[in-house]
Structure formats: C-alpha cells, structure tokens
ROLOTOR-925492 format. One record per residue (C-alpha): residue in one letter; x, y, z. Coordinates in nm, 4 decimals, decimal comma. Layout:
% residues N
{aa:a east:X north:Y up:Z} .
...
END
This chain:
% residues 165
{aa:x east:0,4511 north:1,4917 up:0,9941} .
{aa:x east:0,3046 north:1,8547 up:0,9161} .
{aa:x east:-0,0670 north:1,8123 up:0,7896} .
{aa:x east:-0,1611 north:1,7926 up:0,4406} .
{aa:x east:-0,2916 north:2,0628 up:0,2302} .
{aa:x east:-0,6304 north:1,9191 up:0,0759} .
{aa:x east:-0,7360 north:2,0299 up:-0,2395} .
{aa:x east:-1,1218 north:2,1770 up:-0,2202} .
{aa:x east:-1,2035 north:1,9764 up:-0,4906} .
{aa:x east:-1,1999 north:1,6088 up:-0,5073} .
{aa:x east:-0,9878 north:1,5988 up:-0,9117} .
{aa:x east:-0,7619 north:1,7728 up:-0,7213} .
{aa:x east:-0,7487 north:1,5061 up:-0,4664} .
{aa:x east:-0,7154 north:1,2981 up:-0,6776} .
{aa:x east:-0,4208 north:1,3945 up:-0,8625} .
{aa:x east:-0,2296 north:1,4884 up:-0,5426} .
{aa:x east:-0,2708 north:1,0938 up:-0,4415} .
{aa:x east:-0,1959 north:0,9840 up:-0,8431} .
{aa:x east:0,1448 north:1,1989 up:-0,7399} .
{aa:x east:0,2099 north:1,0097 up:-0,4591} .
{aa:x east:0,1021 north:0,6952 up:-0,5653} .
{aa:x east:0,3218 north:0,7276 up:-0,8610} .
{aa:x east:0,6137 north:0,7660 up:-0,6265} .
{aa:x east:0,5675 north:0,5215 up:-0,3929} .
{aa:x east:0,5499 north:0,2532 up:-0,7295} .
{aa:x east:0,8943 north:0,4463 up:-0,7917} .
{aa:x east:1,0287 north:0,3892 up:-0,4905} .
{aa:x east:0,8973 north:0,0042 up:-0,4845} .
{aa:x east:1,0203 north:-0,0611 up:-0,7966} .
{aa:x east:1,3490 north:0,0378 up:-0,7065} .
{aa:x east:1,3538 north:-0,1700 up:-0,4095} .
{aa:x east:1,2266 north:-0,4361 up:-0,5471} .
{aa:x east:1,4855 north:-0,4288 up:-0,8962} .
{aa:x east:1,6226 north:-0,7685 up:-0,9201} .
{aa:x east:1,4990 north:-0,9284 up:-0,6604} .
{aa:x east:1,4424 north:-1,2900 up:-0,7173} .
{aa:x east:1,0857 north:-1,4863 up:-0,6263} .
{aa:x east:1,2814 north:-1,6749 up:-0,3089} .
{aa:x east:1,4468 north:-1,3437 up:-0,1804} .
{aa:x east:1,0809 north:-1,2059 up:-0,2103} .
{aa:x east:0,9435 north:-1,5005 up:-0,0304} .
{aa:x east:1,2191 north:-1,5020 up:0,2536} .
{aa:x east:1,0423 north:-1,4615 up:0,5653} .
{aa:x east:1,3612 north:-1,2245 up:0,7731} .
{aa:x east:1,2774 north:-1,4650 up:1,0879} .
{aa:x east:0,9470 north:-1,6236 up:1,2969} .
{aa:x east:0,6108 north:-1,3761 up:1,2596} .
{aa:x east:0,7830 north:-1,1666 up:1,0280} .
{aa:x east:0,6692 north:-1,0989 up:0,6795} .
{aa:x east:0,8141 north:-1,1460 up:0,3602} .
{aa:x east:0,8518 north:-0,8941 up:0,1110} .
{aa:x east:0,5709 north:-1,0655 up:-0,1034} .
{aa:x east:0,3640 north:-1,0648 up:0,2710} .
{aa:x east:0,4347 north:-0,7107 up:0,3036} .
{aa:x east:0,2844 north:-0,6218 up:-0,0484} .
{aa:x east:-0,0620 north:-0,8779 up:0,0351} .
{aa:x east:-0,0815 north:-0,6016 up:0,3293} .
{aa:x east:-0,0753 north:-0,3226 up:0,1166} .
{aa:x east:-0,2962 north:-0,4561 up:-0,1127} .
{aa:x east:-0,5401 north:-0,5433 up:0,1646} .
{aa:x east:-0,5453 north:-0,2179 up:0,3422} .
{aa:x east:-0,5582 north:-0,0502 up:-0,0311} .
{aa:x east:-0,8846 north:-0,2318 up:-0,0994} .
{aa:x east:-1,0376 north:-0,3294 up:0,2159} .
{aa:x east:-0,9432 north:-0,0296 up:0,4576} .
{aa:x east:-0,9147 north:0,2969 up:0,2677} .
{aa:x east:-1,1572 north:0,1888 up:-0,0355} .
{aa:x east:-1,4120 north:0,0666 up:0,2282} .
{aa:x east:-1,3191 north:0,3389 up:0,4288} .
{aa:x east:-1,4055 north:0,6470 up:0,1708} .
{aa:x east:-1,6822 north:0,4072 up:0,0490} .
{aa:x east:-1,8583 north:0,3903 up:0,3940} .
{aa:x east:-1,8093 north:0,7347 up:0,5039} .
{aa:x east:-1,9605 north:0,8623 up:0,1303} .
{aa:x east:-2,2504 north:0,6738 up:0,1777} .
{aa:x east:-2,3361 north:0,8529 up:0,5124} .
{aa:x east:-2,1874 north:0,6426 up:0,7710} .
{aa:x east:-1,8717 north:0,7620 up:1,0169} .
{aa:x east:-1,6386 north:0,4424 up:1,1403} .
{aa:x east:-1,3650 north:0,2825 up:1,0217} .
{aa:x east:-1,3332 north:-0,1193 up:0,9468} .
{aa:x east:-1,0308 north:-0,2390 up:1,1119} .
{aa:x east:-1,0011 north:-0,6642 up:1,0745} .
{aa:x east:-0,6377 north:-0,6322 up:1,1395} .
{aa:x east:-0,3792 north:-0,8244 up:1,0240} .
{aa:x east:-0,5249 north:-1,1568 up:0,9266} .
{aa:x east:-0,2665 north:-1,4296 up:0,7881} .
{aa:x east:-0,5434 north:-1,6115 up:0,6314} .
{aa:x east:-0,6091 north:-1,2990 up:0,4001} .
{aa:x east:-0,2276 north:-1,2570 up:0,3523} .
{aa:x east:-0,1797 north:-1,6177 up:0,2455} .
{aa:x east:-0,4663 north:-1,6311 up:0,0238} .
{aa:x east:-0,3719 north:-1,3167 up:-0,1553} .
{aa:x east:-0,0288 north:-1,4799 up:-0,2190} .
{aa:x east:-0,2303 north:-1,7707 up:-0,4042} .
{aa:x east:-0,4582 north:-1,5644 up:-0,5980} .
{aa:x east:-0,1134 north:-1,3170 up:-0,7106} .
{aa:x east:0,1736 north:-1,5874 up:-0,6372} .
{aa:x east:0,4171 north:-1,3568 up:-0,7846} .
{aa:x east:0,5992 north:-1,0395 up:-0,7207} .
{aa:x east:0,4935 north:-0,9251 up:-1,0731} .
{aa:x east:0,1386 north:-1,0301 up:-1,0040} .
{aa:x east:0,1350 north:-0,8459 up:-0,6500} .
{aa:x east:0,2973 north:-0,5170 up:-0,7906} .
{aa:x east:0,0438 north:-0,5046 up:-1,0577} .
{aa:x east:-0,2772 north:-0,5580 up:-0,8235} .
{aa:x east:-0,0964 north:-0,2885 up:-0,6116} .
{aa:x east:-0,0938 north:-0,0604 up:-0,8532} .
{aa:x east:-0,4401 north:-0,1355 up:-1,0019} .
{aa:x east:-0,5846 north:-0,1158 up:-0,6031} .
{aa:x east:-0,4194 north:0,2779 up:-0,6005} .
{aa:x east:-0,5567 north:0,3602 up:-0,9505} .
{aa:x east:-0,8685 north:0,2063 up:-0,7763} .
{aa:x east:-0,8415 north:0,4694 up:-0,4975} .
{aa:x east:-0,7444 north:0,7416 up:-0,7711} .
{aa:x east:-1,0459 north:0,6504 up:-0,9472} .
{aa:x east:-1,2828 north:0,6688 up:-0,6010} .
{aa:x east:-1,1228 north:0,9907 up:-0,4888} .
{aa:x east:-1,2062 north:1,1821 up:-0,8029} .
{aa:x east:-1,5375 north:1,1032 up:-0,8514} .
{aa:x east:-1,6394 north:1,1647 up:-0,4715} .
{aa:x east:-1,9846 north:1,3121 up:-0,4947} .
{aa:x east:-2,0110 north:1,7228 up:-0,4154} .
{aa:x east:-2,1907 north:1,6897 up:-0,1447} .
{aa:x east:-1,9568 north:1,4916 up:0,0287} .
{aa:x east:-1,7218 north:1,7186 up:-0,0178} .
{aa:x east:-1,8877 north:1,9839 up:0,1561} .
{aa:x east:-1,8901 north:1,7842 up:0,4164} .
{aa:x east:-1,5687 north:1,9793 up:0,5012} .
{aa:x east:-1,4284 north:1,8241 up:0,8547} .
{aa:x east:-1,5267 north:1,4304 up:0,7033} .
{aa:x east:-1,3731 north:1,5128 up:0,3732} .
{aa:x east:-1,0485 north:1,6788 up:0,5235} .
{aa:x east:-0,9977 north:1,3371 up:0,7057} .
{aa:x east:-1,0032 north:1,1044 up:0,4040} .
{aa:x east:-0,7460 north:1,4230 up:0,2331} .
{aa:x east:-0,5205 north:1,3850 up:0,5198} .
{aa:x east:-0,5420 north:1,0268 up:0,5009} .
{aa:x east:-0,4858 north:0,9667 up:0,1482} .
{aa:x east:-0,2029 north:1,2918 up:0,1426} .
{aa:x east:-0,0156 north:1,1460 up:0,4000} .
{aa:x east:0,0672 north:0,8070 up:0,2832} .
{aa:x east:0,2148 north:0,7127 up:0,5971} .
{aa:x east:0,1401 north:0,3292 up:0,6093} .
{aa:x east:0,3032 north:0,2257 up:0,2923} .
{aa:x east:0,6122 north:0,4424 up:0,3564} .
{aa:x east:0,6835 north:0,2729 up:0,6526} .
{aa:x east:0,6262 north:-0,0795 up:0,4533} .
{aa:x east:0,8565 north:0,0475 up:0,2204} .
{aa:x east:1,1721 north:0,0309 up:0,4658} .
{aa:x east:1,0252 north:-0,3393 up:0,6099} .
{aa:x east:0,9868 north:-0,4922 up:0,2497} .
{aa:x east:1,4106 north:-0,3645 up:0,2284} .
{aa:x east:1,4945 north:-0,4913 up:0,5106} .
{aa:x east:1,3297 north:-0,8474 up:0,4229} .
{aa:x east:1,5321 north:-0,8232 up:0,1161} .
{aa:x east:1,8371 north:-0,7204 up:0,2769} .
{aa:x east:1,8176 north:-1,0400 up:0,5245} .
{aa:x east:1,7196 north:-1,2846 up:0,2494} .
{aa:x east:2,0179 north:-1,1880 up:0,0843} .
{aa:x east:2,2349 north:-1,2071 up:0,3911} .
{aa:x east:2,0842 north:-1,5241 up:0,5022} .
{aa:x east:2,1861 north:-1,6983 up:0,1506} .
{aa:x east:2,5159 north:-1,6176 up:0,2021} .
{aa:x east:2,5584 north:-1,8046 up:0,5465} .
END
C-alpha cells in the first residue's frame, strides 16, 4: 500500500480518519446485515474468533493501542504498547457489550474517540513532523481493521455453512 498523504494540520487529520472510519462502519454494517447473535458468536473452528471476537479486537486495539499510542507519543514519550492478543480481554469485552449491537456501537464510539484525539492534537506536536507523520500514516492507512473485515465474513460465512450440515 502507497503511503498516505497527511494533512499538515491535525482537523484535517481528523476528518481524513472520520472518512475512513465512516466507511469501514459502512462496510461492517453491510457485513454484518442480518446476521443473527449465534452466527455472530460461531467460532469458524478451534483458536479462531468469532465475528463478535473479532469486533472485542477492534475495539481493544481502537482504545488500548492507537488511543494509548497517540496519547503516549503526545505526551513526549516514543514506544508503542503491544499486550497482544489477550483472550481474557476479548472475553470480558464480550460481557461488558454481549451483543453485536452493543459491540458495533462501542466500535464506533472508540473511532469517534480517535476522531476526537486526532483533532485536538496539540501544535506542537504537530511540528514534530517525522512523529506526527507516523500516527498520519497509521491512522490513514487503516490496514488492521480492513483485514478484520474479510475474517469477521468469513466467520459468518462458516457459521452459516456449519448450520446447514
């Protein structure tokens, strides 16, 4: 993938990411039309995730790896927090949002969260030119949840499959 062009001012940012946040929602929702609560829940087989799983993930790297992220390297330090995937975190996620409604909307409310972050980085960070080109290329790319996008389909997809065995 080509890199991003990032905006010199962080609005700007910020509405670039609102664009692509408000496509990837699209694109969810359209995956995720009609699907029941059990075809959401269907793990595809052993150590794989369900669709609901997939969406904890997002949520968790929304919050916990690019809000900590920007919110680390603003405040003047340079390294990036990387727990990994940690069931626990997943499962308790699913208890605190047990449904696919409740996970979409934290979703969404974790990007506006980002939104939100992005455009009121302070100016001096964003003279901080090669740190704040990062985060832009980062948050521009949107590579992570794109590829979730085709794994949460796929879970679907087998759920479906699987019911009709």
């Amino acid at each position: 993938m080509p890199l991003a062009d990032v905006p010199p001012a962080a609005p700007e940012l910020a509405e670039a990411v609102k664009q692509i946040y408000a496509q990837l929602d699209a694109d969810l929702d359209e995956i995720l039309n009609g699907v029941s609560e059990a075809e959401a829940s269907h793990r595809p087989a052993a150590g794989e995730w369900s669709a609901k799983e997939v969406l904890c993930h997002l949520i968790d790297i929304e919050r916990h790896h690019i809000i900590t992220w920007i919110s680390v390297l603003v405040s003047g330090w340079d390294m990036m927090i990387r727990p990994g995937n940690v069931q626990a975190r997943i499962e308790a996620l699913l208890v605190v949002y047990p449904t696919l409604d409740d996970l979409r909307a934290e979703l969404s409310r974790s990007h506006r969260e980002t939104v939100e972050l992005l455009a009121r980085l302070p100016e001096e960070f964003v003279k901080r030119k090669s740190t704040y080109w990062r985060v832009g290329q980062v948050v521009l790319q949107a590579m992570h949840p794109r590829l979730h996008c085709a794994q949460i389909r796929e879970a679907i997809e087998t759920a479906r499959q699987q019911s009709l065995l």
